[in-house]
py3Dmol code that shows the C-alpha trace and the ligand (Angstrom):
import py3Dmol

protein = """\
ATOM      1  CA  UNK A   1       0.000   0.000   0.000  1.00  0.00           C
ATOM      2  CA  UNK A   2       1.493   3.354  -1.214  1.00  0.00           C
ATOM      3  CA  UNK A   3       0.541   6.098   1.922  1.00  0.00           C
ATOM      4  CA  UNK A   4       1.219   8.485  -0.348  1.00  0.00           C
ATOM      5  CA  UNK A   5       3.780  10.646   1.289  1.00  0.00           C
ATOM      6  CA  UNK A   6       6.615  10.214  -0.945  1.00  0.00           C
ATOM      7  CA  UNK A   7       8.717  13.515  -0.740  1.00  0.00           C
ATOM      8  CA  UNK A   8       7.193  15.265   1.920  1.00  0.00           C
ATOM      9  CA  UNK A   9       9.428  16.290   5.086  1.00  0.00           C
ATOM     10  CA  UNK A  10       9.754  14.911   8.142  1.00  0.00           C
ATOM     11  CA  UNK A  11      11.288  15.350  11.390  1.00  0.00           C
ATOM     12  CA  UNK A  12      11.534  12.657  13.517  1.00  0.00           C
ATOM     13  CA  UNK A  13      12.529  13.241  17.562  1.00  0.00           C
ATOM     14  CA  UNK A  14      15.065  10.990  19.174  1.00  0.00           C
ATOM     15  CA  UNK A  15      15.434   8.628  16.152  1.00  0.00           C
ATOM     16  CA  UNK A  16      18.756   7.104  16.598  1.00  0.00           C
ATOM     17  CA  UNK A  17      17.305   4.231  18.281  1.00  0.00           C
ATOM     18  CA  UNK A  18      14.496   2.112  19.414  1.00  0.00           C
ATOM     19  CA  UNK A  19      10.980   3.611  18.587  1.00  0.00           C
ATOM     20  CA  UNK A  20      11.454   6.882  17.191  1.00  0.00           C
ATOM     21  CA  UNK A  21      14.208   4.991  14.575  1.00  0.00           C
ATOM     22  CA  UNK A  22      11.416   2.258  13.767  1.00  0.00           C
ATOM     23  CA  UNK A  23       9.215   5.456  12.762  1.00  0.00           C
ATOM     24  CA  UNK A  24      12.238   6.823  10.927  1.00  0.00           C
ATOM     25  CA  UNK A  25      12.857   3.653   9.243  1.00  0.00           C
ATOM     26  CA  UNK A  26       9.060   3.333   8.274  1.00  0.00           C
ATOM     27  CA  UNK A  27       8.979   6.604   6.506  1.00  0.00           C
ATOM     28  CA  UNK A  28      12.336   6.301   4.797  1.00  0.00           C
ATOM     29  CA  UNK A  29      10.712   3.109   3.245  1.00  0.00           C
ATOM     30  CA  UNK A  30       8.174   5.365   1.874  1.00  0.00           C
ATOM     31  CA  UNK A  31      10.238   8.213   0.411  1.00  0.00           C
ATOM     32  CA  UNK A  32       9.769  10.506   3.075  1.00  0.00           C
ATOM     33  CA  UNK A  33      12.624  13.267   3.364  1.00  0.00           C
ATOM     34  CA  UNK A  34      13.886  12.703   7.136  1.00  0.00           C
ATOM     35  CA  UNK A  35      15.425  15.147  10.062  1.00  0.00           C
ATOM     36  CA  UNK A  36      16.313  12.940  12.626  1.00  0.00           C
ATOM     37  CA  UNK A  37      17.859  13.812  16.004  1.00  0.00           C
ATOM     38  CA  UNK A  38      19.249  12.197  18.912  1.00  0.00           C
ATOM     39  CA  UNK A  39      21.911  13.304  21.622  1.00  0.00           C
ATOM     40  CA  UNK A  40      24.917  11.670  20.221  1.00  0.00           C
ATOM     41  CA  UNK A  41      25.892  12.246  17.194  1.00  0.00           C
ATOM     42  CA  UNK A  42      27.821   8.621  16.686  1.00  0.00           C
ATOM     43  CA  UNK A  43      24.768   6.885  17.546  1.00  0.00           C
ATOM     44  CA  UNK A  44      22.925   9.479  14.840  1.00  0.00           C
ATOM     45  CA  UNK A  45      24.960   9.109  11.996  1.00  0.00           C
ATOM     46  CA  UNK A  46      24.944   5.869  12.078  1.00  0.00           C
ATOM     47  CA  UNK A  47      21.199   5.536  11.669  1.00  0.00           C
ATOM     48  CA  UNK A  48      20.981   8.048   9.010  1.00  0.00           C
ATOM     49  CA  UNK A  49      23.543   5.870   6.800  1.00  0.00           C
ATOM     50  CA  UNK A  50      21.399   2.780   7.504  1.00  0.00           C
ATOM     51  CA  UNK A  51      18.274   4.981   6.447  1.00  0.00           C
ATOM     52  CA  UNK A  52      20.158   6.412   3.847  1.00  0.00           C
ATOM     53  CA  UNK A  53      20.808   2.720   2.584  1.00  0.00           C
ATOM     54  CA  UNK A  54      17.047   1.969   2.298  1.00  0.00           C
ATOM     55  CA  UNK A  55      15.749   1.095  -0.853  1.00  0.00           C
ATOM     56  CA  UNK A  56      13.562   4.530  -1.755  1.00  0.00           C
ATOM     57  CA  UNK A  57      14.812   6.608   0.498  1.00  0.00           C
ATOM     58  CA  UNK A  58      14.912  10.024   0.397  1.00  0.00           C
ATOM     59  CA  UNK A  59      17.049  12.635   1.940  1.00  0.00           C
ATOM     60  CA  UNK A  60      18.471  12.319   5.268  1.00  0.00           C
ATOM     61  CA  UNK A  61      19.787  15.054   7.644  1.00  0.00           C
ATOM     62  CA  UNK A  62      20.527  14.794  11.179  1.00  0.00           C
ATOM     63  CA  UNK A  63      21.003  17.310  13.700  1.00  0.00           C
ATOM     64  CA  UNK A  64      23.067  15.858  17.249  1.00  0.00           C
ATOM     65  CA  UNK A  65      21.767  17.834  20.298  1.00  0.00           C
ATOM     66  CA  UNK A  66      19.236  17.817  22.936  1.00  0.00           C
ATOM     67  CA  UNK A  67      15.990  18.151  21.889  1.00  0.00           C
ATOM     68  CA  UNK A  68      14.221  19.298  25.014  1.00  0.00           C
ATOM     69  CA  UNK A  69      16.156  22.779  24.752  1.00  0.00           C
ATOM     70  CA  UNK A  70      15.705  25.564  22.907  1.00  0.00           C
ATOM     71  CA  UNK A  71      18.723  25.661  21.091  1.00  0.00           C
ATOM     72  CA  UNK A  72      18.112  21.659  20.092  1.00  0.00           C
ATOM     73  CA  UNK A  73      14.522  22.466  19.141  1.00  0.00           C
ATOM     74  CA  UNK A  74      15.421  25.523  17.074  1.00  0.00           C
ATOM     75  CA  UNK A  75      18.584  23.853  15.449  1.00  0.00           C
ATOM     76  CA  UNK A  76      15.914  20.621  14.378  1.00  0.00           C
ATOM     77  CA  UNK A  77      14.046  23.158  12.635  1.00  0.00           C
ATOM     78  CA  UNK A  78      16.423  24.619  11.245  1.00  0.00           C
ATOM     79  CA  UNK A  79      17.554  21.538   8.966  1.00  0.00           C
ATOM     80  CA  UNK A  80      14.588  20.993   8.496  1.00  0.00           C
ATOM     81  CA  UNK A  81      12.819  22.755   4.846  1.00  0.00           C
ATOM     82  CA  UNK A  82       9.297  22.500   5.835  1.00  0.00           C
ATOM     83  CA  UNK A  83       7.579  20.041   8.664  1.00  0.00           C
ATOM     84  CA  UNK A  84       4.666  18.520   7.092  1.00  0.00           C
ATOM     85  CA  UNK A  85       5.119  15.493   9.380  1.00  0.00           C
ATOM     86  CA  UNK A  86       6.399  15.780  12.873  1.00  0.00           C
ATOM     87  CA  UNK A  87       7.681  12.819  14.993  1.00  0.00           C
ATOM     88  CA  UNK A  88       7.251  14.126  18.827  1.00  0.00           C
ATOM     89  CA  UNK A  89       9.452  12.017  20.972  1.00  0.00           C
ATOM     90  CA  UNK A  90      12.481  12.433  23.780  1.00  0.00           C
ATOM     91  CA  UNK A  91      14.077   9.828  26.510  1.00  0.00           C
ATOM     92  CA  UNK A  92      11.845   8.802  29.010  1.00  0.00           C
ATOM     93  CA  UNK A  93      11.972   9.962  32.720  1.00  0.00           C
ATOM     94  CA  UNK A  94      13.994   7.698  35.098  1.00  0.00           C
ATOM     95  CA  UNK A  95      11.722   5.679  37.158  1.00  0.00           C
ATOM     96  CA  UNK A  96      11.673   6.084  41.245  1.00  0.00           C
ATOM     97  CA  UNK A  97       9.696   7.132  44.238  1.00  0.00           C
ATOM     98  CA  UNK A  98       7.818  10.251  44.002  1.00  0.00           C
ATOM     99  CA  UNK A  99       9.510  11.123  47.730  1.00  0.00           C
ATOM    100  CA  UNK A 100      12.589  11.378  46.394  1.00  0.00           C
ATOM    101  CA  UNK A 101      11.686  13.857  43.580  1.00  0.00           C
ATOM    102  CA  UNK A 102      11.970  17.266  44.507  1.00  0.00           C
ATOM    103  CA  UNK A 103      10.711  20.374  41.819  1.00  0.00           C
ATOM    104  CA  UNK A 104      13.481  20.259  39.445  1.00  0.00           C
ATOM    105  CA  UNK A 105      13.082  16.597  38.776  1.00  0.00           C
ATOM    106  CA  UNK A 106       9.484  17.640  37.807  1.00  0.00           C
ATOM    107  CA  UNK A 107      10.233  20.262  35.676  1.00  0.00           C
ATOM    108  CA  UNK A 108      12.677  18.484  33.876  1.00  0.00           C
ATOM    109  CA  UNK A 109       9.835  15.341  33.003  1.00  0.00           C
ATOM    110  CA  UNK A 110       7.308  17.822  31.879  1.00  0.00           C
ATOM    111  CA  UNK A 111       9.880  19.978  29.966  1.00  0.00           C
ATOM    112  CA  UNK A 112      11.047  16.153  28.048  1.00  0.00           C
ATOM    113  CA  UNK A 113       7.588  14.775  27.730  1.00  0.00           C
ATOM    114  CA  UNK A 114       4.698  17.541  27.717  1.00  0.00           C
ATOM    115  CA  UNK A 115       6.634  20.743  27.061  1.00  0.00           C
ATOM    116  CA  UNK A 116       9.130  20.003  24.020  1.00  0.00           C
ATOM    117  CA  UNK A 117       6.130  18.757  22.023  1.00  0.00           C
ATOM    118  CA  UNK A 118       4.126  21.067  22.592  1.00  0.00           C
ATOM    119  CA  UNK A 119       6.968  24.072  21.592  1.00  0.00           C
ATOM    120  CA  UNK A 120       7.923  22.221  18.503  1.00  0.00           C
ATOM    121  CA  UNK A 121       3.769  22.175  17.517  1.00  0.00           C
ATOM    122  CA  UNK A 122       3.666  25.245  18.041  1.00  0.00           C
ATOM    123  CA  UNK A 123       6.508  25.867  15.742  1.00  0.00           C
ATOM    124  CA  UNK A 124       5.235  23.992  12.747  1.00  0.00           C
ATOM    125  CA  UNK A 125       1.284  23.554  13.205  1.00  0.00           C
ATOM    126  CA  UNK A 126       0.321  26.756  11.370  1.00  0.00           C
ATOM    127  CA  UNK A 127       2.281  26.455   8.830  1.00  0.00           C
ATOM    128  CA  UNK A 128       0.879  22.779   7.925  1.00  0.00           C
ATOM    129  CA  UNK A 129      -2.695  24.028   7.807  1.00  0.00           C
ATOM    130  CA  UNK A 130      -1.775  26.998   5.394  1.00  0.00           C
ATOM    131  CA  UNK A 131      -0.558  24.172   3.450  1.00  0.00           C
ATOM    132  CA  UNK A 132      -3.196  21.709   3.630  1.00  0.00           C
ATOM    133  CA  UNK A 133      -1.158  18.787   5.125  1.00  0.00           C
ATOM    134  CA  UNK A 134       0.316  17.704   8.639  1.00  0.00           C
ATOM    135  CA  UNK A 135       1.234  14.627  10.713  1.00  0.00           C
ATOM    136  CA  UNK A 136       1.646  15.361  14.130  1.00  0.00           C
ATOM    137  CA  UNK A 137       2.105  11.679  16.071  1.00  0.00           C
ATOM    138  CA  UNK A 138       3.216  11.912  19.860  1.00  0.00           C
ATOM    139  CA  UNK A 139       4.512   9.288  21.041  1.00  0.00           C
ATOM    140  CA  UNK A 140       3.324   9.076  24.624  1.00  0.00           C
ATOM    141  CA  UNK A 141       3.152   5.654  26.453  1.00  0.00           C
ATOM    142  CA  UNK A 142       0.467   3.340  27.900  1.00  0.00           C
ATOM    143  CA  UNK A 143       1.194   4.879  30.977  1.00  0.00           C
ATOM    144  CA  UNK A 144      -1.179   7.101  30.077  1.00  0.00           C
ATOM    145  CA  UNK A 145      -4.341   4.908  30.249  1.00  0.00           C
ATOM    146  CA  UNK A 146      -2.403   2.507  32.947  1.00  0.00           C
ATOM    147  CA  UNK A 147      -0.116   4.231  34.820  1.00  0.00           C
ATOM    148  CA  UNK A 148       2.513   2.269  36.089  1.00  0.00           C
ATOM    149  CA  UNK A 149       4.148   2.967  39.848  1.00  0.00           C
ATOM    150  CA  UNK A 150       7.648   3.673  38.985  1.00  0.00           C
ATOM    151  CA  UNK A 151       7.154   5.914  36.195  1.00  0.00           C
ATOM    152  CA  UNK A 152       5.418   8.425  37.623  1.00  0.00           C
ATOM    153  CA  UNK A 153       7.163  10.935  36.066  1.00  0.00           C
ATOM    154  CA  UNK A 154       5.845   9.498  33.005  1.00  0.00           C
ATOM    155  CA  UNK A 155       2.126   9.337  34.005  1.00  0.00           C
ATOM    156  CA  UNK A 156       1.943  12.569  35.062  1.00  0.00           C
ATOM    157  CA  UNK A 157       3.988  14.952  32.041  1.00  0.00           C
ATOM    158  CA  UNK A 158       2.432  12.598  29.653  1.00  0.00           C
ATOM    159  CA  UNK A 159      -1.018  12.983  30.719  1.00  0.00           C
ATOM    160  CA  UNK A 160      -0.218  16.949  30.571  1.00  0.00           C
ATOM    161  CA  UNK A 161       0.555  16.326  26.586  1.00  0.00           C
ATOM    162  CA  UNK A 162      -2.707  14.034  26.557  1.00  0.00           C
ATOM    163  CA  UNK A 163      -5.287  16.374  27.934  1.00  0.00           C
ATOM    164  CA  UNK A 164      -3.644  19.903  26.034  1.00  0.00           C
ATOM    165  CA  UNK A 165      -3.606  17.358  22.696  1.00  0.00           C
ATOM    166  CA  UNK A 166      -7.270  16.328  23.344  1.00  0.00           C
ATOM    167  CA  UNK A 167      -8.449  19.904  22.601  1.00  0.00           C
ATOM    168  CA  UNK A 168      -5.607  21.138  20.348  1.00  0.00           C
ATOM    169  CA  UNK A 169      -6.531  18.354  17.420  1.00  0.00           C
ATOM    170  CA  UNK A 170      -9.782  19.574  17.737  1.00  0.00           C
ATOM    171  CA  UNK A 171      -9.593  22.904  16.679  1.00  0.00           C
ATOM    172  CA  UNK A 172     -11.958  23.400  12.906  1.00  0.00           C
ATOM    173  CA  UNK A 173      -8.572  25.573  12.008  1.00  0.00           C
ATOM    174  CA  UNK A 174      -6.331  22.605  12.048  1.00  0.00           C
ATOM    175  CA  UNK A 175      -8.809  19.530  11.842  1.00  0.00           C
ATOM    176  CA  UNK A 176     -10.704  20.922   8.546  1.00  0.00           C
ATOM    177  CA  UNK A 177      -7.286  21.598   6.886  1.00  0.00           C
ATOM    178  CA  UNK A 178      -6.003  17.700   6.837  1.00  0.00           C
ATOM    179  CA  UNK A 179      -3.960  18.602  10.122  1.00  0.00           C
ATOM    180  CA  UNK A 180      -3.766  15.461  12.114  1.00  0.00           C
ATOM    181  CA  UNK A 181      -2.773  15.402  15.666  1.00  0.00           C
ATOM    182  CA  UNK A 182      -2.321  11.919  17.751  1.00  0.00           C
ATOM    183  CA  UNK A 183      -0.770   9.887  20.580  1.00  0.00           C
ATOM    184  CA  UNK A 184       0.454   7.111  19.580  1.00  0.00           C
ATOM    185  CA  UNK A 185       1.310   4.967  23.338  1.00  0.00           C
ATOM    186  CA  UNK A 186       3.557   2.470  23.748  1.00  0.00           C
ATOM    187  CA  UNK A 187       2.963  -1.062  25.652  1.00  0.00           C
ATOM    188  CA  UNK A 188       6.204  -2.888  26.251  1.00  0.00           C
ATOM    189  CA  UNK A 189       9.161  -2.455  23.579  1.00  0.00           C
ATOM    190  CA  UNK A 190      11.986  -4.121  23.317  1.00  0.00           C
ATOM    191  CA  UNK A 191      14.482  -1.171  23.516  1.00  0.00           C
ATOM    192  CA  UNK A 192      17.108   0.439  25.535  1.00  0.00           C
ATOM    193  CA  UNK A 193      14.598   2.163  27.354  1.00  0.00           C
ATOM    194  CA  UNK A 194      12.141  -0.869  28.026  1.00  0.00           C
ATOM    195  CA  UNK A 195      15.707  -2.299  29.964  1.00  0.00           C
ATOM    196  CA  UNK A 196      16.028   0.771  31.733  1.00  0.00           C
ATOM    197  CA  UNK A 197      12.686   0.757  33.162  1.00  0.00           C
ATOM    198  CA  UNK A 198      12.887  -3.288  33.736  1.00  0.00           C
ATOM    199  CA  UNK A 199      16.175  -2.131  36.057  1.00  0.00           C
ATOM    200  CA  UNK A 200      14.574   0.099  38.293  1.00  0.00           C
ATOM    201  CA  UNK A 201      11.869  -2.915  38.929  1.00  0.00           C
ATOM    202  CA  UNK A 202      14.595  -5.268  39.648  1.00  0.00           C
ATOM    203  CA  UNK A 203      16.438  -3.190  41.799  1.00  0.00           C
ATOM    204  CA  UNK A 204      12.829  -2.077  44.417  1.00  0.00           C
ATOM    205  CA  UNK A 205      11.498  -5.920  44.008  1.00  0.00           C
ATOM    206  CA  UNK A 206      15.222  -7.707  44.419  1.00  0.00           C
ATOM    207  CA  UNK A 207      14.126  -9.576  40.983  1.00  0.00           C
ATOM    208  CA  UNK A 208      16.824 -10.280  38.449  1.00  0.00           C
ATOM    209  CA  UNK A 209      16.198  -8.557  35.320  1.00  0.00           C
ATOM    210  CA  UNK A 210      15.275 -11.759  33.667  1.00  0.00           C
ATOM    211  CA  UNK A 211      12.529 -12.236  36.076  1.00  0.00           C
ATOM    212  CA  UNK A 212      10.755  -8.944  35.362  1.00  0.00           C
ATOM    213  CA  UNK A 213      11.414  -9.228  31.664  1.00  0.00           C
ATOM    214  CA  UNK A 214       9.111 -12.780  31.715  1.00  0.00           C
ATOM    215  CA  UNK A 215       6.441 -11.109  34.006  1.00  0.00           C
ATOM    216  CA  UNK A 216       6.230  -8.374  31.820  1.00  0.00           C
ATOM    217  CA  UNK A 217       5.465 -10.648  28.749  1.00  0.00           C
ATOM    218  CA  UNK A 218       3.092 -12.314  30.551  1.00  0.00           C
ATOM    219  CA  UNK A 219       0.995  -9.438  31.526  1.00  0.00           C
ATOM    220  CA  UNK A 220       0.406  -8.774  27.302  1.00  0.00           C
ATOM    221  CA  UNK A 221      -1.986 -11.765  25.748  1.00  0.00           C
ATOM    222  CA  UNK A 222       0.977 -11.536  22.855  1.00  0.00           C
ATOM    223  CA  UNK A 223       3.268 -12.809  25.508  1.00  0.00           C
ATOM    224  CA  UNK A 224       6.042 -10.852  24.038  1.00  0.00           C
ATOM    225  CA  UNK A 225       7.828  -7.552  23.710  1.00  0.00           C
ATOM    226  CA  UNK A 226       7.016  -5.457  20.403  1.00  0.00           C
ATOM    227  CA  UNK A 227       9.517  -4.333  18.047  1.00  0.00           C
ATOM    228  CA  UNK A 228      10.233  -0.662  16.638  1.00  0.00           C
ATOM    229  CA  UNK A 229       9.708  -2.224  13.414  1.00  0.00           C
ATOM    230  CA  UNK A 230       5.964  -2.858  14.180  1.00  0.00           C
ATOM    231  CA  UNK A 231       5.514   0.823  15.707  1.00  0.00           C
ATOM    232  CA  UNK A 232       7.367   2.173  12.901  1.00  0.00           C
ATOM    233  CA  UNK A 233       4.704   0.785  11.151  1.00  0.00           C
ATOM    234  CA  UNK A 234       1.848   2.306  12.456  1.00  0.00           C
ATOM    235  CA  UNK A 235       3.412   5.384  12.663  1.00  0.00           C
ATOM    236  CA  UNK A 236       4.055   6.158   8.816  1.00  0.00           C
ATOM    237  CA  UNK A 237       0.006   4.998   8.973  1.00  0.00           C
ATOM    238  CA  UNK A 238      -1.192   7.528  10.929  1.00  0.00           C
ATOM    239  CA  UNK A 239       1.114  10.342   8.680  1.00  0.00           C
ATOM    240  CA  UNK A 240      -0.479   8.707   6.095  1.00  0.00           C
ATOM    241  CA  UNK A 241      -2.849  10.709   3.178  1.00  0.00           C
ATOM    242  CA  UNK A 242      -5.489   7.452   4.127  1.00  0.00           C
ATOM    243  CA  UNK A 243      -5.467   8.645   7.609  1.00  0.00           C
ATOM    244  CA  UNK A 244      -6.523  12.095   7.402  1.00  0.00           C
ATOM    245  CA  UNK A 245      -9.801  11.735   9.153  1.00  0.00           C
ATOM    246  CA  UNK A 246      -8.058  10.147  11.974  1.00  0.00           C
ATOM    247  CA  UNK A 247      -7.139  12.697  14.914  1.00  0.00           C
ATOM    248  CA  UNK A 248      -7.309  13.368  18.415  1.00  0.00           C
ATOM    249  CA  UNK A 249      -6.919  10.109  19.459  1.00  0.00           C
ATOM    250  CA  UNK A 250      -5.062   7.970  21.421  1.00  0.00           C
ATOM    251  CA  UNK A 251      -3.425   4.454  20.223  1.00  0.00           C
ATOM    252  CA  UNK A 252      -2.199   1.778  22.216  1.00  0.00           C
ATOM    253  CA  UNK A 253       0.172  -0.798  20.952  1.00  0.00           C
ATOM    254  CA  UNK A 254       0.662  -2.948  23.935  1.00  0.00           C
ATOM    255  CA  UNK A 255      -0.367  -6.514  22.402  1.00  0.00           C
ATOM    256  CA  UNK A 256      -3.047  -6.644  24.612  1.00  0.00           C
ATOM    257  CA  UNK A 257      -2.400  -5.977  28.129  1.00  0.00           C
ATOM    258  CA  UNK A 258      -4.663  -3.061  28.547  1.00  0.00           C
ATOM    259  CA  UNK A 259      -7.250  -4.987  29.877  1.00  0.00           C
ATOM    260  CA  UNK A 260     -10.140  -2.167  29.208  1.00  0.00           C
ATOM    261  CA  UNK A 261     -12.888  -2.861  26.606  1.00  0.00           C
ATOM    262  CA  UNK A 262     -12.186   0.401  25.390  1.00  0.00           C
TER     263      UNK A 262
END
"""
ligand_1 = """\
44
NAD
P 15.439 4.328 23.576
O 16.216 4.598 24.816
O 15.574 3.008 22.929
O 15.769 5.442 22.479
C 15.685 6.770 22.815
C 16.183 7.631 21.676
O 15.960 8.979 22.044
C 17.665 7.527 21.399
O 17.873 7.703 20.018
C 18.242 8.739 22.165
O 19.459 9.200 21.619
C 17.145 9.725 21.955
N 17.012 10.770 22.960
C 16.751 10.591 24.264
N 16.632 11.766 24.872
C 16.807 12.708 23.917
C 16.796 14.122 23.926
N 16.594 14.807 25.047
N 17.024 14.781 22.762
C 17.238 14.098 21.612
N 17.249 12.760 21.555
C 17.044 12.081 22.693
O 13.924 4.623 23.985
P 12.545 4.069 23.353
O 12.188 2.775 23.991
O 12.603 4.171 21.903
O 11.524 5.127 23.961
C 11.077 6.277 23.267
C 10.026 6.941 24.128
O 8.936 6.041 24.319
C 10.534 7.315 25.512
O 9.986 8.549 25.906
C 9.994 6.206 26.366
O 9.818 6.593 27.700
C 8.676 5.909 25.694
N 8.169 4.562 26.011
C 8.871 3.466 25.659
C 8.360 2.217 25.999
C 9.103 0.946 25.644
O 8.664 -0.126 26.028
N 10.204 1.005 24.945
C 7.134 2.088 26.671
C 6.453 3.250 26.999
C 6.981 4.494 26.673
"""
view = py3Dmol.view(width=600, height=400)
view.addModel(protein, "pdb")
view.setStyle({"model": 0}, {"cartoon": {"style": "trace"}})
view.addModel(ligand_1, "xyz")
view.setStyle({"model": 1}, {"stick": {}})
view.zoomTo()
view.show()
C-alpha cells in the first residue's frame, strides 16, 4: 500500500534508536525526506547511513543535540525545509519514588515529555494548515491509560501532553485543513529504554532482570515484547494521506495488556 507521502518532510525526535528509529525507518521506506535527532551524534549518523541505505529513500539530515532545549529544538528546525510530518518524541523519565523527587526533577519530566512537544507544535502547526497537510504523532506511552508505579514521572507529564492534545486536534482551524494530531502509546518495547525501566523494577522488588522481563510478557496476551519495526509501522500509517480523518486520538500498541474494553 502506497501512503502516499513520498517527498514530503519529516522530522523525527530521538530517532537514533528504538521507537522513534522504527518510525524513521518506516517513513524512509516510503520516500519521506527525514530530520532525525538524537543526543549523540555517533549513535545518529549511524542511523541516518542505515536509512540512507534503504531502498527509496529520500534525503536524510541529522542534527546531534538535545531536543528538550531551545537551542536543540530551534537547530531541528532549522535543517529541516518545511515540517509537514512531525515525529514528537524524547528519553523517558527515570523511574523512582515520588519522595525522592523534589521540583526540578518535575520540571525536567514535563519539559522532556509535555513541554518540548508542545513548543515544537507550536513551531510547525500553522504552517501545515496553510498548506493543507500535517502529521503530528506523539509518542506518549500506555502509561497514560495505565499508569505504572515507577514511572510516575511518566504518568503525570504525559497525561499533561494528553489532555492539552485532546483539545488542540480539535480545533476546525487545524482539523478541517487535513492537520492530524495523535498519541500514539507504547505497551512494552523491546528497547534500551524498556531495559532501563525493567532495572529500576529489579532493583525495588530484588528480581533479576530476567525475572521482570518474563512477568512483563506475561501481563500482554501476545506474551512478548514489540519491536520498533511494528511501531514504525503504524506510525508512517497515521502520517499517512489514508489517515486524514483520523485525529485526536489515542493508540495503544501494547499486544493486549490493557485490559479495558475500550
Ligand atoms: P530508547 O532509549 O531506545 O531510544 C531513545 C532515543 O531517544 C535515542 O535515540 C536517544 O538518543 C534519543 N534521545 C533521548 N533523549 C533525547 C533528547 N533529550 N534529545 C534528543 N534525543 C534524545 O527509547 P525508546 O524505547 O525508543 O523510547 C522512546 C520513548 O517512548 C521514551 O519517551 C519512552 O519513555 C517511551 N516509552 C517506551 C516504551 C518501551 O517499552 N520502549 C514504553 C512506553 C513508553
Amino acid at each position: 500500500m502506497d501512503l502516499g507521502i513520498k517527498g514530503r518532510w519529516a522530522l523525527v525526535c530521538a530517532a537514533s534508536k528504538g521507537l522513534g528509529r522504527g518510525c524513521a525507518e518506516a517513513l524512509a521506506d516510503e520516500g519521506v525526506n527525514l530530520v532525525i535527532t538524537a543526543r549523540g551524534a555517533e549513535a545518529l549518523e549511524a542511523t541516518a547511513a542505515a536509512l540512507r541505505a534503504r531502498p527509496g529513500a529520500g534525503d536524510v539530515r541529522t542534527v546531534a543535540g538535545d531536543i528538550t532545549t531551545p537551542e536543540g529544538r530551534a537547530a531541528a528546525l532549522a535543517a529541516c525545509p518545511q515540517v509537514d510530518i512531525l515525529i514528537n518524541n524524547a528519553g523517558g523519565p527515570p523511574p523512582g519514588d515520588f519522595r525522592q523527587w523534589d521540583r526540578e526533577t518535575w520540571l525536567k519530566a514535563v519539559d522532556a515529555n509535555m513541554l518540548t512537544p508542545i513548543e515544537l507544535i507550536k513551531a510547525t502547526v500553522d504552517a501545515m494548515a496553510e498548506r493543507g497537510f500535517g502529521r503530528i504523532v506523539n509518542i506518549t506511552s500506555g502509561a497514560v491509560k495505565a499508569p505504572i508505579d515507577v514511572l510516575g514521572l511518566s504518568n503525570g507529564a504525559r497525561s499533561g501532553l494528553t489532555g492539552f492534545i485532546a483539545g488542540l486536534a480539535r480545533q476546525p482551524a487545524l482539523a478541517s485543513r487535513n492537520v492530524t494530531i495523535n498519541n500514539l502509546l507504547p505497551g512494552a518495547f523491546d528497547t534500551d529504554r524498556l531495559r532501563v525501566t525493567m532495572t529500576g523494577t529489579a532493583q525495588k522488588t530484588g528480581q533479576s532482570i530476567e525475572q521482570v522481563a518474563e512477568a512483563r510478557k506475561a501481563l500482554a496476551p501476545a506474551r512478548r515484547f514489540g519491536t520498533s519495526k511494528e511501531f514504525g509501522a503504524m506510525c508512517a500509517f497515521i502520517c499517512s494521506a489514508q489517515a486524514g480523518f483520523l485525529t485526536g486520538q489515542n493508540l495503544l500498541l501494547d499486544g493486549g495488556a490493557y485490559p479495558g474494553t475500550f
